[in-house]
C-alpha positions in Angstrom: 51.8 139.9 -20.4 49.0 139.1 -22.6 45.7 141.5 -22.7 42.0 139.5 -22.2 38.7 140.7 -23.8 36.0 139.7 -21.1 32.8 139.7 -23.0 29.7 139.9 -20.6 26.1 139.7 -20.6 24.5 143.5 -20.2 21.3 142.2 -18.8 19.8 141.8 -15.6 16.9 139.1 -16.8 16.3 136.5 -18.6 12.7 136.4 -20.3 10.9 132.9 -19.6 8.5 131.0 -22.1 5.5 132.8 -20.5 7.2 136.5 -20.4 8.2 136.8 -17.2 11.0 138.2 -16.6 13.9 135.8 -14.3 16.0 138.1 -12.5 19.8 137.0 -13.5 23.1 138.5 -15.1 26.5 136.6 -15.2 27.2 134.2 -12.8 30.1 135.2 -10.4 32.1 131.7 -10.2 32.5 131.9 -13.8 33.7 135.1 -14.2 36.0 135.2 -10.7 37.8 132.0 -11.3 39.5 132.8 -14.6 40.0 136.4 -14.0 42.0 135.3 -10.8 44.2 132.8 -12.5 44.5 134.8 -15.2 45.2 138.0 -13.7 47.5 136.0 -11.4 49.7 134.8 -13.9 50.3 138.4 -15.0 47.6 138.9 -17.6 45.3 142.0 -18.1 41.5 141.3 -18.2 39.3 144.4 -19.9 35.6 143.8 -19.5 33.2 144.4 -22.2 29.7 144.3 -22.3 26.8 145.3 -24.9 26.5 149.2 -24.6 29.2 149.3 -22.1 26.8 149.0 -19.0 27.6 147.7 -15.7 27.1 143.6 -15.4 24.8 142.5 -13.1 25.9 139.6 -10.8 23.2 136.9 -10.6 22.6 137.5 -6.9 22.0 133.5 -6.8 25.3 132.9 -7.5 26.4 134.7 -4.5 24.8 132.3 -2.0 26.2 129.8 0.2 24.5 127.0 -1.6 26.1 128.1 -5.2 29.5 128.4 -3.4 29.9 125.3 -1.0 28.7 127.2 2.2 28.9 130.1 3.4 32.8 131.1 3.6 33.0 129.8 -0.2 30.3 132.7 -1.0 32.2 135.1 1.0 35.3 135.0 -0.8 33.5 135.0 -4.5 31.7 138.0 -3.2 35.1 139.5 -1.8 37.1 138.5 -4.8 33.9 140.0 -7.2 34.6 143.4 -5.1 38.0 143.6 -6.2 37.5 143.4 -9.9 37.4 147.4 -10.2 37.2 146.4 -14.1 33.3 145.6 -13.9 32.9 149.0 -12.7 34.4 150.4 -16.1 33.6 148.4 -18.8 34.3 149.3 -22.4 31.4 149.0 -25.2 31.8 145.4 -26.8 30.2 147.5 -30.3 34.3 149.5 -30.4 36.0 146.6 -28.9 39.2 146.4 -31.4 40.0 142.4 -31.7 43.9 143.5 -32.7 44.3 144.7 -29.0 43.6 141.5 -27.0 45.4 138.4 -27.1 42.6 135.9 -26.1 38.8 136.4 -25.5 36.8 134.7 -22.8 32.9 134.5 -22.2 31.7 134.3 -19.0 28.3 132.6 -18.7 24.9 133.3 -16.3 21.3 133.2 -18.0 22.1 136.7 -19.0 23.8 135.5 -22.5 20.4 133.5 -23.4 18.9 136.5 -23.0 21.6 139.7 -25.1 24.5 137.7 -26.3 22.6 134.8 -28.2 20.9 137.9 -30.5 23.8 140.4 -30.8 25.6 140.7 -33.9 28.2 142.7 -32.9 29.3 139.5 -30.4 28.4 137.3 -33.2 30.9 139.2 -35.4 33.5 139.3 -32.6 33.5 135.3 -32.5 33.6 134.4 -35.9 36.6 137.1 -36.2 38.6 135.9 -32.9 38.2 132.2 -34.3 39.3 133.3 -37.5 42.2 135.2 -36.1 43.6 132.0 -34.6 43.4 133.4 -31.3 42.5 131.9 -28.2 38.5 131.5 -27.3 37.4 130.5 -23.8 33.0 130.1 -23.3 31.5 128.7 -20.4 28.0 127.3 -19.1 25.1 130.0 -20.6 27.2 131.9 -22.5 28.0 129.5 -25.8 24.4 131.1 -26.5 26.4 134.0 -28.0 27.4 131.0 -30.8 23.8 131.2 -32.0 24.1 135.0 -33.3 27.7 133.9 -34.8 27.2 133.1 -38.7 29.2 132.9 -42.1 28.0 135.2 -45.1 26.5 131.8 -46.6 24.5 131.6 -42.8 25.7 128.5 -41.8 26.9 128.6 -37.8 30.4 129.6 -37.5 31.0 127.0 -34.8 29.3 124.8 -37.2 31.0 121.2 -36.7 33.2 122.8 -33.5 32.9 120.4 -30.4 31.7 122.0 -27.4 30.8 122.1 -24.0 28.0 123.5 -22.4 25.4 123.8 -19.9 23.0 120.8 -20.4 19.5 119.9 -20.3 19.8 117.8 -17.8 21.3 120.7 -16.4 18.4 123.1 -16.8 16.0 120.6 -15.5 17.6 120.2 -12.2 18.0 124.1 -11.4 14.5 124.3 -11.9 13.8 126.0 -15.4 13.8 123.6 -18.2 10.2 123.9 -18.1 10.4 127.2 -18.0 12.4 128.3 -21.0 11.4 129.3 -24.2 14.5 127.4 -25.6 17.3 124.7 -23.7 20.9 125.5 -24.7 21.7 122.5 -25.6 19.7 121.9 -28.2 19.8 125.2 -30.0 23.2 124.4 -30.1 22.7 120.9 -31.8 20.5 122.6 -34.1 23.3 125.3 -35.4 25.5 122.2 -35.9 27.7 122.5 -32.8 28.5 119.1 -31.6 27.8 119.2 -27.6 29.7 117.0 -25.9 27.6 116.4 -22.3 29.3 115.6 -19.3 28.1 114.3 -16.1 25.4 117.2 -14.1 27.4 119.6 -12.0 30.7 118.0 -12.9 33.6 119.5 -14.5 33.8 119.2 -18.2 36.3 121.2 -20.8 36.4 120.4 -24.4 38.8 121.9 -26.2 38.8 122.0 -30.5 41.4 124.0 -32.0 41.3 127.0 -30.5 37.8 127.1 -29.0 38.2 126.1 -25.0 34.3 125.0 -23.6 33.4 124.5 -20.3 30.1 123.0 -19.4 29.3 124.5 -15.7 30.7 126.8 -13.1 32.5 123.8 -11.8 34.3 124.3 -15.3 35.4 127.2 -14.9 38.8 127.1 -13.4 39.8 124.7 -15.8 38.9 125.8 -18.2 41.1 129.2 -17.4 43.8 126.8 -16.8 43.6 125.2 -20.4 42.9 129.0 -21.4 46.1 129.7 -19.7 48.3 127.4 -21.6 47.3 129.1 -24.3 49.0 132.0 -23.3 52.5 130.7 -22.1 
């Protein structure tokens, strides 16, 4: 049995261009799926989040519309109930990297928000990729890559391909023209090579030991390539 480090967003909001503040969290697909076929092949997930507070599920990602109608949104809400570890997370700022196996990142606009400034996360990353051991980011949350830097300040995932949620992405739900920064391109700036998939579509990259996914859609397989990592 291997031991998972679940890094999640601590916020409830995401602040827009204008400084309004978008109601959000993590979204519940992405976090779910891979702790069901993880925790189904026998793995332990541990949950940690900035402070150690309670993650907020973006209540969006709850509907029928986010889930394929409405019994999809009943069993991600059902199978979100169950995971007693979101009721007890540990602080990510005494997270010990030696105990976990692999580390995952569940996105959400929430990581745009706490993740893409937090040091201690940034830290976390460049040590779990330096360790050798399995990484797994999806959607939102490769913003936590932006606070992740060498002593020299380059980008540790500097040259890394990736996937991630896209512009065209953004634009579609609503709030590209919204944002005070797209994903995407912060990522291009801090030298990560995006690799952009099709809207809405599954997409995993995988480079070395950094596993991507570029929506919720990716989320299961991502897990699944996460998985193999394990075995």
């Amino acid at each position: 049995m291997s031991k998972i480090l679940f890094v999640m967003t601590g916020v409830d909001h995401w602040t827009l261009a204008d400084g309004t503040r978008h109601p959000t969290g993590f979204w519940a697909e992405e976090a779910v799926a891979p702790y069901e076929i993880l925790t189904e092949a026998g793995h332990q997930v541990v949950v940690a989040t900035p402070g150690g507070v309670e993650p907020t599920v973006d209540e969006t990602s709850l509907t029928a519309d986010a889930n394929g109608g409405v019994e999809g949104a009943e069993r991600v809400a059902s199978a979100l109930a169950s995971m007693t570890e979101l009721g007890a997370p540990i602080r990510l700022e005494e997270v010990d990297l030696d105990d976990y196996d692999a580390v995952f990142y569940p996105g959400g606009h929430g990581p745009m928000e706490d993740l893409a400034v937090s040091s201690v996360s940034g830290d976390l990353l460049t040590n779990v990729l330096d360790s050798g051991k399995p990484l797994g980011v999806v959607c939102h949350a490769p913003a936590a890559f932006l606070a992740a830097e060498r002593p020299d300040g380059t980008n540790t995932f500097a040259g890394y391909r990736a996937a991630a949620f896209t512009n065209a992405e953004e634009a579609q739900a609503g709030l590209a023209d919204k944002a005070r920064w797209l994903l995407q391109d912060r990522l291009a700036e801090a030298g990560v090579q995006v690799e952009e998939g099709e809207p809405w579509a599954p997409n995993v990259v995988v480079d070395r030991t950094l596993v991507t996914g570029q929506n919720p859609a990716s989320s299961a397989p991502l897990a699944r390539k996460l998985l193999e990592r394990l075995t």
